[in-house]
VEXVEXLUM-49257 format. One line per field, with one value per residue (C-alpha): residue number from 1; x, y, z; residue in one letter. Coordinates in Angstrom, 1 decimal. Layout:
i [NUM_...]
X [X_...]
Y [Y_...]
Z [Z_...]
aa [a_...]
% end
This chain:
i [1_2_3_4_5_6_7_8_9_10_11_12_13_14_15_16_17_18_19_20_21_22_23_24_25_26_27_28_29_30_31_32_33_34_35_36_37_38_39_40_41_42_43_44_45_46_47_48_49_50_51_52_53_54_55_56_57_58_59_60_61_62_63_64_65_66_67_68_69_70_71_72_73_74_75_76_77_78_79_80_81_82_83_84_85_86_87_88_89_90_91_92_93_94_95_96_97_98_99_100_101_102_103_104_105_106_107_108_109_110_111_112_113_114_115_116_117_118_119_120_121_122_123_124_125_126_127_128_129_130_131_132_133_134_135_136_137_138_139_140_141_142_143_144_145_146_147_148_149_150_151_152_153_154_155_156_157_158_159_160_161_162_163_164_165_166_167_168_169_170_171_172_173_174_175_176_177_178_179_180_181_182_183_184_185_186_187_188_189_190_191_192_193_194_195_196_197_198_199_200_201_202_203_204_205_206_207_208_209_210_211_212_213_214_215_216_217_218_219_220_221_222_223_224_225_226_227_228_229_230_231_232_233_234_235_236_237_238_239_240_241_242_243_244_245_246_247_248_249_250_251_252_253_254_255_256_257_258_259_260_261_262_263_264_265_266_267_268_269_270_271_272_273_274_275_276_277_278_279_280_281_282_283_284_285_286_287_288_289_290_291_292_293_294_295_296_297_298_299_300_301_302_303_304_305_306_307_308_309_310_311_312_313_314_315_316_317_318_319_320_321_322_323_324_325_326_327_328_329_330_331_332_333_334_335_336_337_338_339_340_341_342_343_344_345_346_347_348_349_350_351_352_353_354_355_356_357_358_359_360_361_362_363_364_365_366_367_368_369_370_371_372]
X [93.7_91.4_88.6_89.0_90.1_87.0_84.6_86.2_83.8_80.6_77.7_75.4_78.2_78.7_80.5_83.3_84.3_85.7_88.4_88.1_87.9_91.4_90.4_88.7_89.1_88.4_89.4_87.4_88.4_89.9_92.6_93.7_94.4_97.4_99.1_98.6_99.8_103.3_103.4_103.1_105.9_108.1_106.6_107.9_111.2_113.4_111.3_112.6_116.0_116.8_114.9_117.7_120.2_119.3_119.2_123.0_121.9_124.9_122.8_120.7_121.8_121.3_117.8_116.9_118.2_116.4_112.8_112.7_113.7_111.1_108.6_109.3_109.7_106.2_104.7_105.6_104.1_100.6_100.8_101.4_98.7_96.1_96.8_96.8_95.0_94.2_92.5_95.7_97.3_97.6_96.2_93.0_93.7_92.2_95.3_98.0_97.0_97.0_100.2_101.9_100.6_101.7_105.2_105.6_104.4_107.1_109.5_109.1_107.4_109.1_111.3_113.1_111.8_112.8_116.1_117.8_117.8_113.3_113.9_116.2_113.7_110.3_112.3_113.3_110.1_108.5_111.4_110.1_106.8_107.8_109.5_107.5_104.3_106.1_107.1_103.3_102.8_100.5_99.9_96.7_99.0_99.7_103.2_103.9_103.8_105.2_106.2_106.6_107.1_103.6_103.9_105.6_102.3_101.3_103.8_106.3_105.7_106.4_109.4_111.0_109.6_111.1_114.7_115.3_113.7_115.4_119.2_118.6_117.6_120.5_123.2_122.0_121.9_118.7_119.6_116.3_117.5_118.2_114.8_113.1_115.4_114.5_111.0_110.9_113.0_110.2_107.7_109.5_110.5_106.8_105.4_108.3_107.9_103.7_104.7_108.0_110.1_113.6_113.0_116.3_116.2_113.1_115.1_117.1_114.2_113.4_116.6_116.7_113.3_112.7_109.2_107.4_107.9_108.6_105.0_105.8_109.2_107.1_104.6_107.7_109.7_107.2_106.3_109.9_110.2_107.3_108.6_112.2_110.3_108.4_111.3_113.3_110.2_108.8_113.1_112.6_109.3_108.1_105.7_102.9_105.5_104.3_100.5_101.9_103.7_101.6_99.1_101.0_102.1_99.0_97.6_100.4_100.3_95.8_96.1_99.5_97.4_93.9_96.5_98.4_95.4_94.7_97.8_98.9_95.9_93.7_93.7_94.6_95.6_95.8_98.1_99.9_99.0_101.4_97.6_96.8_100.6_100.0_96.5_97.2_100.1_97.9_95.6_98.4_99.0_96.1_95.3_98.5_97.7_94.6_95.7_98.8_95.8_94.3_97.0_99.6_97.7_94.1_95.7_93.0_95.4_93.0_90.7_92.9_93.0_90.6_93.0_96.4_97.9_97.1_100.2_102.2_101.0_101.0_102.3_100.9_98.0_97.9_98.4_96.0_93.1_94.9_94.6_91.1_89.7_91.1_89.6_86.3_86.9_87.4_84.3_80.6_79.8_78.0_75.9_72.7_72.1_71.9_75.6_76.3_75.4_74.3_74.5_74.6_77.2_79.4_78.7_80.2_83.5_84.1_83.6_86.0_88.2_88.4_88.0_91.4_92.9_91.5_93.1_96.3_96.3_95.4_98.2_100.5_99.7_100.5_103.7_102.8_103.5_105.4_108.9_111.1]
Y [41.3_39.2_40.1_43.6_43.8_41.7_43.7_47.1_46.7_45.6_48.1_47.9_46.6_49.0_52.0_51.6_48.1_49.5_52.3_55.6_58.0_59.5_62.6_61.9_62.4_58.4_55.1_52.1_48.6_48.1_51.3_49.3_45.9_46.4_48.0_45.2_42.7_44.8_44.9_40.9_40.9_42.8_40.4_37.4_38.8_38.1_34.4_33.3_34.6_32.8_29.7_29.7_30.4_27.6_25.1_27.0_29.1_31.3_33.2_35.8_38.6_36.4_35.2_39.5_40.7_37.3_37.9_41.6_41.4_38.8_40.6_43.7_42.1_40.9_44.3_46.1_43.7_43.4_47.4_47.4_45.1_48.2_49.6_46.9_47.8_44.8_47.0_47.4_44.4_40.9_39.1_40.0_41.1_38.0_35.8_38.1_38.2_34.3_34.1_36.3_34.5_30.9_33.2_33.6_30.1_28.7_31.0_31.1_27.6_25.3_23.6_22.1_17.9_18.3_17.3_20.1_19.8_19.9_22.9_24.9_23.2_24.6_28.1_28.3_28.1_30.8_33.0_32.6_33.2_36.6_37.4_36.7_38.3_41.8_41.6_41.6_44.1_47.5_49.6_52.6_54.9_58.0_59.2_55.5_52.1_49.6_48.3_51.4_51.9_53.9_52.6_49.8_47.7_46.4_43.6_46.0_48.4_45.0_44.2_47.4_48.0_44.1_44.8_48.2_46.5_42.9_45.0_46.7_43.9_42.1_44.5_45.2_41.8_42.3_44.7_45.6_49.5_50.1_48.5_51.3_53.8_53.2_53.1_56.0_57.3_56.1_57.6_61.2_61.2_60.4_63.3_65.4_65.2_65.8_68.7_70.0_70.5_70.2_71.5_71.3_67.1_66.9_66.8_63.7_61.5_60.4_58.8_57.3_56.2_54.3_53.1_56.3_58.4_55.9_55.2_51.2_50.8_52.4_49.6_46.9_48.0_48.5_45.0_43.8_45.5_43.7_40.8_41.4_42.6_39.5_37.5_38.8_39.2_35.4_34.4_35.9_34.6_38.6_38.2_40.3_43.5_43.1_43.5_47.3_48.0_47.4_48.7_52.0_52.6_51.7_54.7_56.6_56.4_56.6_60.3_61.1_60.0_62.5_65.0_65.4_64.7_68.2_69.3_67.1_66.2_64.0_60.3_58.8_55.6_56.8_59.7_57.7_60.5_60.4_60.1_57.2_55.6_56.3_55.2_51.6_50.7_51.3_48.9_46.5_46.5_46.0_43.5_41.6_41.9_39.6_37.3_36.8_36.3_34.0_31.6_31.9_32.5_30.4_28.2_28.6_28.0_25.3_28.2_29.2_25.9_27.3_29.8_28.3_28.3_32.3_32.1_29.2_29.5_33.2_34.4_31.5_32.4_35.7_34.9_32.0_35.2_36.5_33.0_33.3_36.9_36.0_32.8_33.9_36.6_34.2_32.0_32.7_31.5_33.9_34.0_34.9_38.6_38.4_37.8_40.3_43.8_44.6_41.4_38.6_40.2_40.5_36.8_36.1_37.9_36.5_32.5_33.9_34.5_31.7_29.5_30.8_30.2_26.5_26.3_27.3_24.6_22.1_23.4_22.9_19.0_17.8_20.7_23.2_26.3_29.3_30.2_33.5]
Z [111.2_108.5_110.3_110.2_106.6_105.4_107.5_106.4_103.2_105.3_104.8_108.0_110.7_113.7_113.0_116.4_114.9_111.7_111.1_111.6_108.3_107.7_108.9_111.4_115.5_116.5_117.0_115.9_116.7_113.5_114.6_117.4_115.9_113.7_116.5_119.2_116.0_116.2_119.9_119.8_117.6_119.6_122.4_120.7_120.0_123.2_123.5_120.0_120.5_123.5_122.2_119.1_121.1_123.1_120.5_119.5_116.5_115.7_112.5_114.5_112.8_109.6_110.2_111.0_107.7_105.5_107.6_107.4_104.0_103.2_104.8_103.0_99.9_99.9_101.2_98.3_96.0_98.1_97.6_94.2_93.9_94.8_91.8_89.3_86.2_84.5_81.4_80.0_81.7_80.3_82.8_85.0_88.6_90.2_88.2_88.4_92.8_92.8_91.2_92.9_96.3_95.0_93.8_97.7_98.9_97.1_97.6_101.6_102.6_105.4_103.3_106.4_105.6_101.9_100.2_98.7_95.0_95.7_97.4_94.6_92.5_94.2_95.5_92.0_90.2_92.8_92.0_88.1_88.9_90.6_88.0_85.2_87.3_87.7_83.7_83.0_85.8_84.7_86.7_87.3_89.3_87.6_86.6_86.9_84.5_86.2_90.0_92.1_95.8_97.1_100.8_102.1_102.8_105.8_105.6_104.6_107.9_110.1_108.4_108.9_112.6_113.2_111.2_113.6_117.1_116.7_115.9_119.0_121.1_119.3_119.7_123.2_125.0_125.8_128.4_130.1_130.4_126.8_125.8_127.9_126.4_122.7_123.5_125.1_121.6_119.3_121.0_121.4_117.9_116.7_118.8_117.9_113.9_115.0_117.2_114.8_118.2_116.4_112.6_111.9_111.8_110.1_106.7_108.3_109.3_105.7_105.6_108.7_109.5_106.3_107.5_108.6_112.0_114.6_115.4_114.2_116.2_119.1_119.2_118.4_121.3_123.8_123.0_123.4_126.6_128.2_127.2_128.8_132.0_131.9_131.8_134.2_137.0_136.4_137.0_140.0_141.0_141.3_138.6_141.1_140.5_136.7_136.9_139.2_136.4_133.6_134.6_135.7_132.2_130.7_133.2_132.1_128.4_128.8_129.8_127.9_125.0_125.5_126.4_123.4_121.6_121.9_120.1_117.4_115.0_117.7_117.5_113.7_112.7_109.1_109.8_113.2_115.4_119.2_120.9_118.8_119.4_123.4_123.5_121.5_123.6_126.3_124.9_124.6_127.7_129.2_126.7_127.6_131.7_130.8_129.0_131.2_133.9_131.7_130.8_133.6_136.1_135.8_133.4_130.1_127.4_126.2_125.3_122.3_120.7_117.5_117.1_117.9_114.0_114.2_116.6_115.5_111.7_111.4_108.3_106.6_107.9_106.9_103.4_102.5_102.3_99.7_97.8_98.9_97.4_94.1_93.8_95.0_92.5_89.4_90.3_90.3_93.5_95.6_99.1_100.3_100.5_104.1_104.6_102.7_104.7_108.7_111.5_108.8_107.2_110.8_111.3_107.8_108.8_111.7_110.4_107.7_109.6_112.1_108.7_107.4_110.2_110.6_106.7_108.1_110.6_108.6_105.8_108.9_109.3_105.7_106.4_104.0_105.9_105.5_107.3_107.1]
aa [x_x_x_x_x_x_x_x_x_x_x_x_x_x_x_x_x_x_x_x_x_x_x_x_x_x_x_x_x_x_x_x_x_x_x_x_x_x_x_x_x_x_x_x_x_x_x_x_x_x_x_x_x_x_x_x_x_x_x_x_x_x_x_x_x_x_x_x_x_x_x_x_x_x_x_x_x_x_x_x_x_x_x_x_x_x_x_x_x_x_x_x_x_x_x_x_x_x_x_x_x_x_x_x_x_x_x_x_x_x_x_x_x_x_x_x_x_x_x_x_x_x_x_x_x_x_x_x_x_x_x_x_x_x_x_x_x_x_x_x_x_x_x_x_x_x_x_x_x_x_x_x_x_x_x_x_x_x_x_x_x_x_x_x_x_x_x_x_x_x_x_x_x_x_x_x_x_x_x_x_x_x_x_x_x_x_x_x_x_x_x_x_x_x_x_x_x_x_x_x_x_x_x_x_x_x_x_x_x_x_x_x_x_x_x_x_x_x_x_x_x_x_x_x_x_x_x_x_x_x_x_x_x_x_x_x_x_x_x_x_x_x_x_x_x_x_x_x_x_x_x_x_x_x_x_x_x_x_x_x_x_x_x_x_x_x_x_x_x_x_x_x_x_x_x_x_x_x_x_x_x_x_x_x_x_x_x_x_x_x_x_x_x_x_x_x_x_x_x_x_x_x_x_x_x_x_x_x_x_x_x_x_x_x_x_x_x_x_x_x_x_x_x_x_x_x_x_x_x_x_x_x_x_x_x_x_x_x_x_x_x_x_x_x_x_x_x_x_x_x_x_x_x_x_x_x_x_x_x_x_x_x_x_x_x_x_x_x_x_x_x_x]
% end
């Protein structure tokens, strides 16, 4: 995911690695990574519920309400921070960004190793700084002056895909069935509101969908259902049954996907098109069968090392980039012209990104990292 936001802006890179335009009948390999980052949470869903309850965590439903809520909480800031218009704010963009950022490090780091008046004290100041940062918010969006909701922000889309999968995996035991059912729910209700099969709910999904059209919860679910699947097949040393299975669906939701592509808009990330929903779960899938492959089965995890705090790390990871930009923003450091556009450029990206991510691990060591 930093990779693919830093090279969005890339003159000269390949055109399949970056989105699609919104209008457009495509997918790049940009369109397919924020899906396969929902189907991994779904993934890690019925793993880090049974490793709390393991360890006798009683606050489940607790922990789902604070993360989602976090999450969401810090999505509608990062997309109220598109339209920031520091000409008639009091502080320039760059600042106001950074603040915000160290706002959320303090209110959300790992404060399991302090004592508890550091952590009021620390939680406390971050709160202040939130505060205080959406007092001297402006805003360029018209009809509007101050903090408004636009969309929910990428953050924000996670939150509210993790809050509605996690109750149903909650409430449901984990039962294997139901997992499949509410898949299977996401995805029809996403191709329904394409298609407009029932009309007379399409006043009701507003309401009850308050992230979008079921495209999100799609990914989230089929994630947790693989998961589940997993579970139960490696319990009963079937695990070969998977790889039939996988595979099936991914065949299954492969031509699903070029089928209804012909009736509902084509494939679209930016308007979460059924094809593009069926297609990326595919993906997913697929994507999952090999790695499967190559950590259960040859044994590689040693190959993931580099990128280990994207996994353990994550949503510290995630946000040290936007620590980064500002930063980078405020100083006059620049770099050569041949990073900047075409292959030199691509290279840039990509030791951006694994550079972040080495932050985050290091952040990790001295136990600065973030926990919702």
């Amino acid at each position: 995911m930093i990779f693919v936001n830093d090279v969005e802006d890339v003159p000269g890179v390949p055109q399949w690695i970056k989105h699609v335009g919104e209008n457009a009948d495509g997918l790049g390999l940009a369109d397919t990574i924020f899906p396969a980052f929902l189907f991994i949470v779904g993934l890690s869903i019925p793993f880090a519920f049974q490793s709390r309850i393991v360890r006798g965590d009683t606050r489940l439903l607790k922990r789902i309400f604070t993360r989602s809520f976090a999450l969401i909480f810090i999505g509608f800031f990062h997309s109220n921070m598109e339209t920031y218009n520091e000409a008639i704010a009091k502080l320039p963009k760059p600042v106001w960004e950074s603040l915000v950022t160290f706002g959320f490090f303090f209110l959300f780091l790992d404060y399991s190793r302090f004592k508890k008046y550091k952590r009021y004290l620390f939680q406390g100041f971050g709160a202040a700084l939130i505060i205080a940062m959406s007092a001297l918010y402006k805003t360029s969006e018209p009809g509007h002056t101050w903090l408004h909701f636009s969309w929910w922000g990428i953050l924000g889309l996670i939150g509210w895909a993790y809050l509605y999968c996690a109750l149903i995996y909650y409430y449901s035991k984990g039962a294997l069935w139901v997992q499949a059912a509410f898949w299977l729910f996401f995805m029809f209700l996403n191709i329904d509101i394409h298609f407009g099969w029932f009309d007379f709910l399409s006043k009701t999904y507003n309401y009850l969908w308050m992230a979008g059209n079921g495209a999100m919860q799609s990914f989230t679910m089929a994630g947790i259902f693989v998961a589940v699947l997993y579970m139960r097949l490696s319990k009963e040393k079937e695990l070969r049954m998977l790889w039939v299975g996988m595979l099936l669906m991914a065949v299954i939701l492969f031509n699903l996907g070029f089928i209804v592509r012909l009736y509902s808009g084509g494939i679209s990330k930016a308007r979460d098109t059924p094809s593009w929903v069926l297609i990326c779960t595919g993906i997913s899938l697929v994507a999952y069968l090999f790695f499967v492959l190559l950590v259960d089965v040859w044994k590689k995890y040693k190959l993931f090392k580099p990128i280990e705090p994207a996994g353990t790390n994550t949503f510290t990871c995630y946000l040290v980039p936007f620590l980064f930009y500002p930063a980078y923003e405020m100083s006059n450091l620049g770099y050569p012209e041949v990073l900047s556009e075409g292959m030199g450029g691509l290279i840039k990206c990509i030791v951006f990104s694994f550079v972040m991510v080495w932050i985050a691990g290091l952040l990790a060591k001295i136990n600065v990292r973030l926990k919702i």
